[in-house]
py3Dmol code that shows the C-alpha trace and the ligand (Angstrom):
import py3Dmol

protein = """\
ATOM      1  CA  UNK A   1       0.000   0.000   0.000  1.00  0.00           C
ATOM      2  CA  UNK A   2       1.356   3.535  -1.310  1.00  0.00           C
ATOM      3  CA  UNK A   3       2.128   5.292   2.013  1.00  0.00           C
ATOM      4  CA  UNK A   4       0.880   8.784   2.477  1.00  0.00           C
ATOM      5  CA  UNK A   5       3.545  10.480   1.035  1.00  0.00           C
ATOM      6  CA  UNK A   6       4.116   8.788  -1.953  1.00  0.00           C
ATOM      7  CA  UNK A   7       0.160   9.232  -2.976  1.00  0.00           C
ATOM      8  CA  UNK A   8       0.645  12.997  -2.642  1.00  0.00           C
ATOM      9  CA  UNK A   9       3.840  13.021  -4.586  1.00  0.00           C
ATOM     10  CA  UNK A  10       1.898  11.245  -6.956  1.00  0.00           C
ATOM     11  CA  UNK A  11      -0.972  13.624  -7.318  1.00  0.00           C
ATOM     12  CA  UNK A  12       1.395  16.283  -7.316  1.00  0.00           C
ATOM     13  CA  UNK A  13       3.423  14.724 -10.238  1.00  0.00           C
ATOM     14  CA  UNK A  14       0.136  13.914 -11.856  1.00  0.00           C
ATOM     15  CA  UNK A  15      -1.052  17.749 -11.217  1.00  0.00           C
ATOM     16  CA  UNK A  16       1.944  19.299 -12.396  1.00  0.00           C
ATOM     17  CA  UNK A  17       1.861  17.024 -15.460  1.00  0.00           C
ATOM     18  CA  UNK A  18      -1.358  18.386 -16.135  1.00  0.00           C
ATOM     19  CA  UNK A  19      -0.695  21.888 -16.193  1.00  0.00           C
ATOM     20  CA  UNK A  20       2.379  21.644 -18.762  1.00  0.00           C
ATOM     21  CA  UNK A  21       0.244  19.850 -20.584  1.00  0.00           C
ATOM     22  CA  UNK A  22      -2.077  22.703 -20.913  1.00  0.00           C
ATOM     23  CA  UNK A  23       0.198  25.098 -20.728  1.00  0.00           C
ATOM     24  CA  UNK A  24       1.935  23.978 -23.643  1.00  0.00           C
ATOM     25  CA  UNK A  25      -1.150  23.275 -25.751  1.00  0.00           C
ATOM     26  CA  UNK A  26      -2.680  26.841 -24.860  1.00  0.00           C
ATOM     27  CA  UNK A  27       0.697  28.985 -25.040  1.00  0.00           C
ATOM     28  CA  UNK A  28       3.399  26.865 -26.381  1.00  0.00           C
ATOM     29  CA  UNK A  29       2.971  25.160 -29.610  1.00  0.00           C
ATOM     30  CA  UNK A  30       1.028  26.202 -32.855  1.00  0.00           C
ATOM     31  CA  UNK A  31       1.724  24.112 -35.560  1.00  0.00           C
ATOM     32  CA  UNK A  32       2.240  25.218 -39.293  1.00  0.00           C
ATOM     33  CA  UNK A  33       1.828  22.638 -41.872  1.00  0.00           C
ATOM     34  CA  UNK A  34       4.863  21.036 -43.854  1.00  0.00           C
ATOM     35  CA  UNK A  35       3.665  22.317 -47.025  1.00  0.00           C
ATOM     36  CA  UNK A  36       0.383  24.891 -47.337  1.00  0.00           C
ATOM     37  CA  UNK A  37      -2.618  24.349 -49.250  1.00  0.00           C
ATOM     38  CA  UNK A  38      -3.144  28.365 -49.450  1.00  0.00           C
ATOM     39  CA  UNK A  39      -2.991  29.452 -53.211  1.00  0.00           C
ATOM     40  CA  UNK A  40      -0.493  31.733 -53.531  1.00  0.00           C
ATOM     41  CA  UNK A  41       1.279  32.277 -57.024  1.00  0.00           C
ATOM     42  CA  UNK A  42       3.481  35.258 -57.542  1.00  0.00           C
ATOM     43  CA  UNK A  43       4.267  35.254 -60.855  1.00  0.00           C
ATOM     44  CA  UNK A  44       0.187  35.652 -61.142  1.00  0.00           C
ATOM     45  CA  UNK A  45       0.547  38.495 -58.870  1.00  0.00           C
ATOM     46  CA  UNK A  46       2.808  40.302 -60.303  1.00  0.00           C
ATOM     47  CA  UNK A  47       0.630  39.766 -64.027  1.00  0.00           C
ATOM     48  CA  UNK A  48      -2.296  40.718 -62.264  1.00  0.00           C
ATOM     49  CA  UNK A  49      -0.357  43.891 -60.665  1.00  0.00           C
ATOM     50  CA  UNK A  50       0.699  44.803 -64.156  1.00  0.00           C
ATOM     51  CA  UNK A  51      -2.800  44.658 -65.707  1.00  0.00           C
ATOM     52  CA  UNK A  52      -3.606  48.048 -64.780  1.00  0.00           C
ATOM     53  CA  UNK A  53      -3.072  50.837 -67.175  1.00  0.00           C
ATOM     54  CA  UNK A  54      -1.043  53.694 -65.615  1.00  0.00           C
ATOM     55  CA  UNK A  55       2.148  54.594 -63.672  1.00  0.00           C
ATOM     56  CA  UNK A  56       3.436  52.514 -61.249  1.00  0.00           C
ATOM     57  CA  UNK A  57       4.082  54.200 -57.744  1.00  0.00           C
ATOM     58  CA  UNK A  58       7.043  55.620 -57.253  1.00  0.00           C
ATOM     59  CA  UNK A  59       7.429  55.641 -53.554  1.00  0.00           C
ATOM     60  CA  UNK A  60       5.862  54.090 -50.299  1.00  0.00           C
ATOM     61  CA  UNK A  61       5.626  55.853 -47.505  1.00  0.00           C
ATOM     62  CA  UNK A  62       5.264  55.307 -44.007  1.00  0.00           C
ATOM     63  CA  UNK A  63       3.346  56.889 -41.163  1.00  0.00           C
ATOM     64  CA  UNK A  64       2.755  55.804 -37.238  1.00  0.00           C
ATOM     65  CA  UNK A  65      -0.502  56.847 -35.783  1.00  0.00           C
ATOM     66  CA  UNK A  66      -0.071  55.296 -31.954  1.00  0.00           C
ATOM     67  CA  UNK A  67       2.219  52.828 -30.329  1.00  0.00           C
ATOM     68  CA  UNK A  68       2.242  50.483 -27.920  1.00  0.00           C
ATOM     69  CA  UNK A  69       3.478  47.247 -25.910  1.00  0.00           C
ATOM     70  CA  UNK A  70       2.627  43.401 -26.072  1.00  0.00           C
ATOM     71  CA  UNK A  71       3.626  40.550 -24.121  1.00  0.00           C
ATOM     72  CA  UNK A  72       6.071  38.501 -26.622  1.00  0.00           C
ATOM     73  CA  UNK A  73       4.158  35.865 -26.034  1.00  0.00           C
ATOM     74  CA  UNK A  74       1.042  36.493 -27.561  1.00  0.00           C
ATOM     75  CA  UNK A  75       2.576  36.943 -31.107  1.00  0.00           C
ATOM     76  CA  UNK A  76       4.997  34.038 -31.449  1.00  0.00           C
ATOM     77  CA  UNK A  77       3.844  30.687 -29.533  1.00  0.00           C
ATOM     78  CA  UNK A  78       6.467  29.813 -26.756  1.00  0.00           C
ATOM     79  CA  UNK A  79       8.465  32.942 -26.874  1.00  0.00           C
ATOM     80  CA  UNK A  80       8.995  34.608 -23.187  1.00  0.00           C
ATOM     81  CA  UNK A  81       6.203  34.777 -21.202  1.00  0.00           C
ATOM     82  CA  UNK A  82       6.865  38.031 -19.044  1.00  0.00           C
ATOM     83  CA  UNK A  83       9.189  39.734 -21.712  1.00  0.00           C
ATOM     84  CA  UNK A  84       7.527  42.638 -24.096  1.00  0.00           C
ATOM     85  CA  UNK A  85       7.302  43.560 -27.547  1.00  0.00           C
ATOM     86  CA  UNK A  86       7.101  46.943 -29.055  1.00  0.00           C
ATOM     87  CA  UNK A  87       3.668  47.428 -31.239  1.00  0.00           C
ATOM     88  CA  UNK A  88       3.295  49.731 -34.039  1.00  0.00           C
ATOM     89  CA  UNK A  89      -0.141  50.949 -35.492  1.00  0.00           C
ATOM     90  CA  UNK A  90       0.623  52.705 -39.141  1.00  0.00           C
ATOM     91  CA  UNK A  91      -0.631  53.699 -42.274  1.00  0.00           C
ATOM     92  CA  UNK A  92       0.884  53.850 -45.231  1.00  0.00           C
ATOM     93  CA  UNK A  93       0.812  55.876 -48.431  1.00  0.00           C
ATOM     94  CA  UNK A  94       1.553  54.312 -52.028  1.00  0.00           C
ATOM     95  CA  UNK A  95       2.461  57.823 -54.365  1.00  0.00           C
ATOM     96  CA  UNK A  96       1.825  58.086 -57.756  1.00  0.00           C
ATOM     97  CA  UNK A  97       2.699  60.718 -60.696  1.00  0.00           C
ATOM     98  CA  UNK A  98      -1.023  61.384 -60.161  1.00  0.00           C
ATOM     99  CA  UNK A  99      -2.340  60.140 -57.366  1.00  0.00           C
ATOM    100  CA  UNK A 100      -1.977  58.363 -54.343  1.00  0.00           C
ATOM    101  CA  UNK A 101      -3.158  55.294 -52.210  1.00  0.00           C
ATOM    102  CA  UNK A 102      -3.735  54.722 -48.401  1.00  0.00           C
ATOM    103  CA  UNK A 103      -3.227  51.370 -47.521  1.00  0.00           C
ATOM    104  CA  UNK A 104      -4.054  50.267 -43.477  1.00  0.00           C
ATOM    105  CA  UNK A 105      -5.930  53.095 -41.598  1.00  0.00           C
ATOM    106  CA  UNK A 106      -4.573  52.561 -38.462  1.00  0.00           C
ATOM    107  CA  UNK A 107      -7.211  53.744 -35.212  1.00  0.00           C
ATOM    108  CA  UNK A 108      -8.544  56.693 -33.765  1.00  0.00           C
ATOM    109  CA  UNK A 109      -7.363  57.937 -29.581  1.00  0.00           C
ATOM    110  CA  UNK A 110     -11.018  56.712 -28.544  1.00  0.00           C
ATOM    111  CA  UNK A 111      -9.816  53.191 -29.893  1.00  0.00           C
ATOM    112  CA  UNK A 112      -6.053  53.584 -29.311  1.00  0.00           C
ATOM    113  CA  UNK A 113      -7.134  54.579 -25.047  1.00  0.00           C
ATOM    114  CA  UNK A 114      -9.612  52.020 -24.868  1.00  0.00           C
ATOM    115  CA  UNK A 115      -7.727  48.703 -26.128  1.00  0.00           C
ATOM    116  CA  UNK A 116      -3.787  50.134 -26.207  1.00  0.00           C
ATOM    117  CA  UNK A 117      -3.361  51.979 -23.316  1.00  0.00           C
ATOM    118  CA  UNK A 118      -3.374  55.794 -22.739  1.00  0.00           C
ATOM    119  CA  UNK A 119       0.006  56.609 -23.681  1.00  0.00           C
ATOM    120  CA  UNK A 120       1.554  56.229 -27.083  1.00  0.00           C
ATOM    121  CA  UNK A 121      -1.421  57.594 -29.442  1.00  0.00           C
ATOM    122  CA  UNK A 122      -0.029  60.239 -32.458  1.00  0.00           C
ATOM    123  CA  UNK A 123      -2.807  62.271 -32.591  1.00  0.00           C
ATOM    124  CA  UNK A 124      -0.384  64.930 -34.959  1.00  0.00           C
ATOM    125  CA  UNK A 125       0.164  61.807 -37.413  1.00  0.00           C
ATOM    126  CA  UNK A 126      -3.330  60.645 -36.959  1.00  0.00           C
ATOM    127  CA  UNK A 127      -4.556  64.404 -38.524  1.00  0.00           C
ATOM    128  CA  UNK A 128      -1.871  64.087 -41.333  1.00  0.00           C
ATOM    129  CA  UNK A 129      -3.461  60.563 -42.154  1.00  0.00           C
ATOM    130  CA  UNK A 130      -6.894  61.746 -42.177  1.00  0.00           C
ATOM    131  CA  UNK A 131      -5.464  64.634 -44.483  1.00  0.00           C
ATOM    132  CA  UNK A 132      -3.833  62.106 -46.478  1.00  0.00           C
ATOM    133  CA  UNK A 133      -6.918  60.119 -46.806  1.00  0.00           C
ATOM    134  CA  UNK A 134      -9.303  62.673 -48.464  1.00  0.00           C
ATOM    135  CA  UNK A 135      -6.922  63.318 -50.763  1.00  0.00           C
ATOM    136  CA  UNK A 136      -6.141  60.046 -51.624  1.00  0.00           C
ATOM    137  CA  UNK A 137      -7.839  58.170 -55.095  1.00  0.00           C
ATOM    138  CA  UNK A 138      -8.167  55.097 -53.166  1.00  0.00           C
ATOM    139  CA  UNK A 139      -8.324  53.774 -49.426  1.00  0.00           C
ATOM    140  CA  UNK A 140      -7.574  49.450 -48.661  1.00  0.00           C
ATOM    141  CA  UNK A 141      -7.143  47.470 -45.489  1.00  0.00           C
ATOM    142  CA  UNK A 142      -5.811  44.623 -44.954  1.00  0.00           C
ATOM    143  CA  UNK A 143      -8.993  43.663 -42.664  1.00  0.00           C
ATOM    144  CA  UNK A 144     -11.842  44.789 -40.798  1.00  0.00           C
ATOM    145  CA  UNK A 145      -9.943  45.130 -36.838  1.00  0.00           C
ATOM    146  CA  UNK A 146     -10.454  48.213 -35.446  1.00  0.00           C
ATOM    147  CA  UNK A 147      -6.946  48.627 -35.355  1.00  0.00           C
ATOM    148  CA  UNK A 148      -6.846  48.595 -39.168  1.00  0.00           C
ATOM    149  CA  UNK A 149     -10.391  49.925 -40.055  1.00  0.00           C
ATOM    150  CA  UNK A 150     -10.678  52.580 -37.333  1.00  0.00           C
ATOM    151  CA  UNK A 151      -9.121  55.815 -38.950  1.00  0.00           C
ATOM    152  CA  UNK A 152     -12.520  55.179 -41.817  1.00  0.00           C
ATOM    153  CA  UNK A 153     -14.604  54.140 -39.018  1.00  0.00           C
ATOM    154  CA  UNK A 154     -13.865  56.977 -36.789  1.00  0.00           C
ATOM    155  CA  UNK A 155     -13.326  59.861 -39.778  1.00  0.00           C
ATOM    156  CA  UNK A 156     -14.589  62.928 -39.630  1.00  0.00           C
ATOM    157  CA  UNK A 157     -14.878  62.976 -43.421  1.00  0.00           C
ATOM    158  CA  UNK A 158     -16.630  59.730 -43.363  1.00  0.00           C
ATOM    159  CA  UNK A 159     -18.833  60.413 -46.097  1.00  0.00           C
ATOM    160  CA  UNK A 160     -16.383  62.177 -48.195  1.00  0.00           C
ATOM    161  CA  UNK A 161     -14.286  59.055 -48.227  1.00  0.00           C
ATOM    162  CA  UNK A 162     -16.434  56.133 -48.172  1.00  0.00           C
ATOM    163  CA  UNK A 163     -17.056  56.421 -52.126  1.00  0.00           C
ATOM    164  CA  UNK A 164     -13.540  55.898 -52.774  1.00  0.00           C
ATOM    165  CA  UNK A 165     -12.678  53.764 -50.007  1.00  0.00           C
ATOM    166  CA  UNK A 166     -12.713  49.767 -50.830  1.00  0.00           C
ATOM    167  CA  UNK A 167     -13.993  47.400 -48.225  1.00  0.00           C
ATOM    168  CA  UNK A 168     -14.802  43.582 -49.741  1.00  0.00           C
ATOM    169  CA  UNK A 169     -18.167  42.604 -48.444  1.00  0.00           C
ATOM    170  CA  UNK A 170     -16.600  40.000 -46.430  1.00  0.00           C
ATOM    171  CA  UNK A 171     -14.990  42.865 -44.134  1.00  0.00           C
ATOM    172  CA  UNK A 172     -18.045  44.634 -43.952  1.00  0.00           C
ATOM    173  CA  UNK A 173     -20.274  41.872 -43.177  1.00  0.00           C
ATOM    174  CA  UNK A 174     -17.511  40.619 -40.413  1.00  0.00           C
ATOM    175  CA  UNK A 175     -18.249  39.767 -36.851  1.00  0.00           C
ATOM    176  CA  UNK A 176     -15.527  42.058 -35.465  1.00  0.00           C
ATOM    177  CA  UNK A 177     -16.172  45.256 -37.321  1.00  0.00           C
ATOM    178  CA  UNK A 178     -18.880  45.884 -34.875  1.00  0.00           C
ATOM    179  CA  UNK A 179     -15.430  46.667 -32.285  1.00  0.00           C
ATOM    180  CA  UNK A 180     -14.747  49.778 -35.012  1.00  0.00           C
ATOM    181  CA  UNK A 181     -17.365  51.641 -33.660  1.00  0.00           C
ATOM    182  CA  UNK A 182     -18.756  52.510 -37.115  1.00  0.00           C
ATOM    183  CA  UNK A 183     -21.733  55.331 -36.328  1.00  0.00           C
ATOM    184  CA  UNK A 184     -25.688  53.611 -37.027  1.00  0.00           C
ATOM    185  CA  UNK A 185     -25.729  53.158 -40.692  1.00  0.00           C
ATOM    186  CA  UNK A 186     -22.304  54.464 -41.844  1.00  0.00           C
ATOM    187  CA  UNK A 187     -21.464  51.101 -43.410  1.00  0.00           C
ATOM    188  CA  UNK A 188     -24.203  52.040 -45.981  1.00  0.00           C
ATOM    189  CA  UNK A 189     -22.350  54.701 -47.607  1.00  0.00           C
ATOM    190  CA  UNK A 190     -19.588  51.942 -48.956  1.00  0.00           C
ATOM    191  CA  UNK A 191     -20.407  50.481 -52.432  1.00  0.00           C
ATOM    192  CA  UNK A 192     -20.520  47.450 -53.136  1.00  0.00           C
ATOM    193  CA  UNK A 193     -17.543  45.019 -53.843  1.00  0.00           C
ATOM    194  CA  UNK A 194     -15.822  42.093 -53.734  1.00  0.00           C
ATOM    195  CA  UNK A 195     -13.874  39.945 -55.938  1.00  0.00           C
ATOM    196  CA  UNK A 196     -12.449  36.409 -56.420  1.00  0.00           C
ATOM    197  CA  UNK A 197      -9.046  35.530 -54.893  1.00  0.00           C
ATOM    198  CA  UNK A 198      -7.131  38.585 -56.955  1.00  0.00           C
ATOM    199  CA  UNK A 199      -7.683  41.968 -57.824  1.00  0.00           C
ATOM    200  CA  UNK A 200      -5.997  44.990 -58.834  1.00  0.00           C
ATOM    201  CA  UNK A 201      -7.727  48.031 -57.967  1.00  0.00           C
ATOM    202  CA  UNK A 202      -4.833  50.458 -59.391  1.00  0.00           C
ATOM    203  CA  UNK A 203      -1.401  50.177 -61.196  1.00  0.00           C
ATOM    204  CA  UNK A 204       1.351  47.605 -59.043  1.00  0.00           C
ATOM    205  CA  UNK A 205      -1.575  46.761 -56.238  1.00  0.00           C
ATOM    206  CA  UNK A 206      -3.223  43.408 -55.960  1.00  0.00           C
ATOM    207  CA  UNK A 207      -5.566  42.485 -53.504  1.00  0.00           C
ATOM    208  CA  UNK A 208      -5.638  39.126 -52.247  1.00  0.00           C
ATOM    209  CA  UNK A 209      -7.794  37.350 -50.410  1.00  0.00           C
ATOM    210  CA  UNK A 210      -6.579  35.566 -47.065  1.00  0.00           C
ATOM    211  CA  UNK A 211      -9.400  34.955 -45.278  1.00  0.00           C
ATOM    212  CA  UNK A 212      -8.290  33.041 -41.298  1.00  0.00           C
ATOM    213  CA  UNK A 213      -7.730  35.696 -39.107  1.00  0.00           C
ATOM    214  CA  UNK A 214     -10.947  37.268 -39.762  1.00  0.00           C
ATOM    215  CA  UNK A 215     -13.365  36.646 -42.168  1.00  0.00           C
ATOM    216  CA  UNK A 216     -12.170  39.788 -44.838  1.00  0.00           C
ATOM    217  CA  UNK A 217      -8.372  39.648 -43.890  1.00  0.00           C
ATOM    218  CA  UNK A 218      -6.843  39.885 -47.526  1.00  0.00           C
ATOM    219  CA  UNK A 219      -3.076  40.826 -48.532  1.00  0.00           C
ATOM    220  CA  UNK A 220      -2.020  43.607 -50.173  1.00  0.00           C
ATOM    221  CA  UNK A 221       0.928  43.443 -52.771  1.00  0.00           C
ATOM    222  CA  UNK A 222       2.619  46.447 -53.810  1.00  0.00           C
ATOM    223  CA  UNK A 223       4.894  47.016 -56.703  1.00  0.00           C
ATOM    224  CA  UNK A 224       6.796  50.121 -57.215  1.00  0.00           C
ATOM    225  CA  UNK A 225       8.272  51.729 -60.517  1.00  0.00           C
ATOM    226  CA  UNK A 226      11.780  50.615 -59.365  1.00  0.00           C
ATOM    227  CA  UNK A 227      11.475  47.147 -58.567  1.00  0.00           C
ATOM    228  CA  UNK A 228      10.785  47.218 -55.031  1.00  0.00           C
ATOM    229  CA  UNK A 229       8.001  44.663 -53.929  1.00  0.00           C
ATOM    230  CA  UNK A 230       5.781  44.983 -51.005  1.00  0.00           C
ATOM    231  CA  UNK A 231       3.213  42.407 -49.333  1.00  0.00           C
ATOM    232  CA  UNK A 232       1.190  43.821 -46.623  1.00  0.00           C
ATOM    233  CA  UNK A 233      -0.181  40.624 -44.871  1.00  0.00           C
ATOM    234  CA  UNK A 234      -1.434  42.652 -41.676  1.00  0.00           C
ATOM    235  CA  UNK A 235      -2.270  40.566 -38.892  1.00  0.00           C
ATOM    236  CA  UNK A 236      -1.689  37.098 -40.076  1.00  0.00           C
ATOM    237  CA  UNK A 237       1.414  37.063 -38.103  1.00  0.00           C
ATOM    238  CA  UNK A 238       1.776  40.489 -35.284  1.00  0.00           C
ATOM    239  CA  UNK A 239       5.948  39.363 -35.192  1.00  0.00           C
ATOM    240  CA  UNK A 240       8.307  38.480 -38.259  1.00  0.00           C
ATOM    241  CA  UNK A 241       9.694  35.810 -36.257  1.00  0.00           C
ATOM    242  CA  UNK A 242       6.599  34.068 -36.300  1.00  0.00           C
ATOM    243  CA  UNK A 243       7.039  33.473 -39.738  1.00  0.00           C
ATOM    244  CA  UNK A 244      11.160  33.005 -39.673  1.00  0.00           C
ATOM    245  CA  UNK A 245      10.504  30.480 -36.688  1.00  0.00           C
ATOM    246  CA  UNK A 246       7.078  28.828 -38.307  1.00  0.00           C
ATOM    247  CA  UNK A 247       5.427  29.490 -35.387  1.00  0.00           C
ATOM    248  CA  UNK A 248       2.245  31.313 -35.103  1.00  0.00           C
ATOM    249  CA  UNK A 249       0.465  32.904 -32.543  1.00  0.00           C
ATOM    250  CA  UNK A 250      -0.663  30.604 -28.989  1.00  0.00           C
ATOM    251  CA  UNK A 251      -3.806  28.485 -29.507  1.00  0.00           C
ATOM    252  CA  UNK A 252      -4.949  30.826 -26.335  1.00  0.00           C
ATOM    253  CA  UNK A 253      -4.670  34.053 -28.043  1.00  0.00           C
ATOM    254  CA  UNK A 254      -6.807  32.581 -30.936  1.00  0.00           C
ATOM    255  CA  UNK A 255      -9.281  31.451 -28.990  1.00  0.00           C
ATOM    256  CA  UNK A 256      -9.464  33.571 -25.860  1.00  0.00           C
ATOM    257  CA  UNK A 257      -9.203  37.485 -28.175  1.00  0.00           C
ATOM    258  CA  UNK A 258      -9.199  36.720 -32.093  1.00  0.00           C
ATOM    259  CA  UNK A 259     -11.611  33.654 -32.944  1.00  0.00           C
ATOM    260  CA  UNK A 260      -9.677  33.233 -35.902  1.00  0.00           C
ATOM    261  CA  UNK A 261      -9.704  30.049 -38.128  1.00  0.00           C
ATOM    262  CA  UNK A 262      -6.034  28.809 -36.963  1.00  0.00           C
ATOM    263  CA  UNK A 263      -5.807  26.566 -39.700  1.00  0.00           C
ATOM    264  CA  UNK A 264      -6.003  28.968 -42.639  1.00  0.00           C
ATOM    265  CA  UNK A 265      -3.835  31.434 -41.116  1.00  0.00           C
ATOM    266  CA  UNK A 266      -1.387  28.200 -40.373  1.00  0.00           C
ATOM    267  CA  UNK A 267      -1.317  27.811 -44.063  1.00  0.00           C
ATOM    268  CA  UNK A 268      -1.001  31.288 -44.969  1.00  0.00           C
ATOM    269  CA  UNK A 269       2.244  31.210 -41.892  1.00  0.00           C
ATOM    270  CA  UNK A 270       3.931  28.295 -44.413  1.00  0.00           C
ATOM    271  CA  UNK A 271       3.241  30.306 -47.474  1.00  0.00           C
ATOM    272  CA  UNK A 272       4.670  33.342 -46.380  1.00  0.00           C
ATOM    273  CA  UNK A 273       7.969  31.485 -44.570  1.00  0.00           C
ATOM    274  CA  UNK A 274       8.393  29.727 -48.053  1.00  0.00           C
ATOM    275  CA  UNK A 275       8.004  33.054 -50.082  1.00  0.00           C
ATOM    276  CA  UNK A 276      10.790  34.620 -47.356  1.00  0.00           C
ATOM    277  CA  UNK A 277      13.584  31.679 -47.759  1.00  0.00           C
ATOM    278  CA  UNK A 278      12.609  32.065 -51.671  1.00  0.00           C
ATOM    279  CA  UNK A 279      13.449  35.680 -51.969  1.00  0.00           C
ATOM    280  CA  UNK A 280      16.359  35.256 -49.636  1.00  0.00           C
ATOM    281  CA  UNK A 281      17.855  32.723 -52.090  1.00  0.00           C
ATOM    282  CA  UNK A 282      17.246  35.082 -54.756  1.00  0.00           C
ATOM    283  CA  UNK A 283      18.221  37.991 -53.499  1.00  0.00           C
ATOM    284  CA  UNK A 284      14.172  38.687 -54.122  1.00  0.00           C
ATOM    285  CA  UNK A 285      13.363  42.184 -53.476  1.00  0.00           C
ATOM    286  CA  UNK A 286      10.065  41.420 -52.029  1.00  0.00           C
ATOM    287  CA  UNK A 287       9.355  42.668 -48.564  1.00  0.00           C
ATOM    288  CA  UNK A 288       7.008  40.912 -46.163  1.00  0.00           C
ATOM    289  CA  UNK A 289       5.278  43.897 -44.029  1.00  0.00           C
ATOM    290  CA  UNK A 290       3.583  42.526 -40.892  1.00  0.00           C
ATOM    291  CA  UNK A 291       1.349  45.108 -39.776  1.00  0.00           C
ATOM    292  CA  UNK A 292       2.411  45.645 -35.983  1.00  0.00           C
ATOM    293  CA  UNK A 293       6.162  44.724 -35.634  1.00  0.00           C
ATOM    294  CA  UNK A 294       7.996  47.385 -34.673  1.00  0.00           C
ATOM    295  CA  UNK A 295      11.533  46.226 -35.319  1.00  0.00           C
ATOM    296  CA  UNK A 296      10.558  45.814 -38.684  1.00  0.00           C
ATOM    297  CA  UNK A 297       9.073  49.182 -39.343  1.00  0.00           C
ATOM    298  CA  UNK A 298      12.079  50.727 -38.225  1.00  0.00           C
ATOM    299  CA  UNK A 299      14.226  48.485 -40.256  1.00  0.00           C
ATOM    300  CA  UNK A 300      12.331  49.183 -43.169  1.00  0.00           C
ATOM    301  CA  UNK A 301      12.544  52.828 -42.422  1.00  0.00           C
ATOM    302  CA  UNK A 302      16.925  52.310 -42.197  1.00  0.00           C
ATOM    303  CA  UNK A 303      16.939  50.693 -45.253  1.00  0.00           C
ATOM    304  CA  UNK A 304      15.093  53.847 -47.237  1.00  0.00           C
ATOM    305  CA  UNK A 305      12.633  51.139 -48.082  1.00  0.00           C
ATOM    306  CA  UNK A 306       9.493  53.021 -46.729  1.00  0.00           C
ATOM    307  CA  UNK A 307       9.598  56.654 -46.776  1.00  0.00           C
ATOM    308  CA  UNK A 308       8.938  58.608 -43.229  1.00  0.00           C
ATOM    309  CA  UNK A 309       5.966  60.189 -42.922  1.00  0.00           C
ATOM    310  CA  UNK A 310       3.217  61.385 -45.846  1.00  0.00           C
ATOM    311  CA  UNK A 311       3.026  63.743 -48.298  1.00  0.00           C
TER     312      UNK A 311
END
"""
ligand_1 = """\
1
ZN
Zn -3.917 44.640 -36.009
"""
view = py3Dmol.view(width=600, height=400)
view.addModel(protein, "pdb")
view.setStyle({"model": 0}, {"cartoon": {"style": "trace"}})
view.addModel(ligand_1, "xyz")
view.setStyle({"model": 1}, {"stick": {}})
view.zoomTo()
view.show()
């Protein structure tokens, strides 16, 4: 017979067993697929991008609207658990010869203070953006998250905007653009649209559709007039190294915050590691922009890649 001791070692064996168990299903692991089943064909892309009649863009430009912080773990499965992140919320402007094109609207302070904390919000860069945006030909996002829809959803010049702004149907018709904050019956003043898996709504821009981490998330590729490539993929991955490490975010986050389909975005995680290692091989001038890593954006800004600030 197991003497007293030994039964509560065992139960605390047993116990502690347990909670790895859970904590490394919830926080540790999230599996991306050998190979992805995510159609993703660049040379189409770039056809597609081409398709357009017009000048291609001749620079992108960057602006941030707010900042903030974000426990590592979160964004990469298994990274620290009490170390921190920086988080960037930006917009960005594509410029033409003859026009321009917002891409990612960033949030408004009512947003930024209610989900991000009360320090870090731009509200200097947020003005230029809105500035930016009613002079701009044509307004994307990658998705419908507040923190990517809310500079439209919180304009002033709402309905000065909304005719030239471009939101797919599944973005409108999302579950989580209700967070946005969009005022009764401002969603009516958007037309109409959607498309199948590709379109080009201007010289060197594709959308593409990449629905998993919400129902209207879509890419964004970018060509410029020198050869510079760009692929917004917003909030498929919130770290680069969740893509260089395969590794996507905790099955917690997903489930807890994001209700996201885990296994299209898993996919999308492959597709977008394999489309990195190919344009490192290459010497590919192709660059992955994930919508909130901060490292990045300031790497990108070094490099002369993305332009401070708008015109
Ligand atoms: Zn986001």
């Amino acid at each position: 017979m197991q003497s007293r001791f030994a039964r509560i070692l065992t139960i605390a064996v047993v116990s502690l067993t347990v909670l790895w168990g859970i904590k490394y299903f919830l926080f540790d692991t999230s599996p991306v697929p050998e190979s992805s089943n995510y159609e993703f064909n660049l040379d189409e892309i770039r056809a597609v991008a081409r398709s357009q009649p017009g000048a291609l863009p001749l620079e992108l430009r960057g602006l941030l609207v707010g900042e903030s912080t974000f426990p590592d773990s979160a964004a990469v499965a298994g990274a620290g658990l009490f170390s921190n992140r920086d988080l960037v919320f930006t917009s960005y402007q594509a410029v033409y010869p003859d026009r321009s094109v917002i891409i990612e609207t960033a949030h408004d302070r009512s947003i930024h203070e209610a989900n991000f904390g009360t320090e870090g919000f731009l509200d200097d860069a947020y003005d230029v953006m809105q500035k930016a945006m009613r002079e701009a030909a044509l307004i994307v996002i990658t998705h419908e998250h507040m923190d990517h829809i809310g500079g439209i959803a919180q304009s002033p010049h709402l309905a000065e905007i909304a005719p030239r702004t471009l939101l797919i149907r599944d973005q409108i018709n999302g579950p989580t653009i209700a967070l946005a904050n969009f005022a009764e019956g401002a969603l009516d003043q958007f037309r109409d649209f959607d498309y199948e898996r590709l379109h080009s709504p201007a010289p060197g821009l594709v959308l593409i559709k990449a629905p998993g981490h919400s129902t209207g998330s879509q890419m964004i590729y970018l060509t410029l007039a020198d050869g510079e490539e760009f692929l917004f993929v917003g909030d498929i991955v919130w770290h680069m190294d969740a893509i260089r490490k395969l590794r996507g975010r905790p099955r917690f986050v997903s489930l807890a915050f994001l209700g996201e389909d885990r296994d299209r975005v898993a996919a999308q995680i492959r597709t977008l590691y394999d489309l990195r290692e190919m344009q490192e091989a290459s010497n590919g001038r192709l660059h992955i922009v994930v919508a909130h890593d901060a490292e990045q954006w300031r790497e990108y800004l070094e490099a002369g890649l993305v332009q401070k600030g708008f015109r």
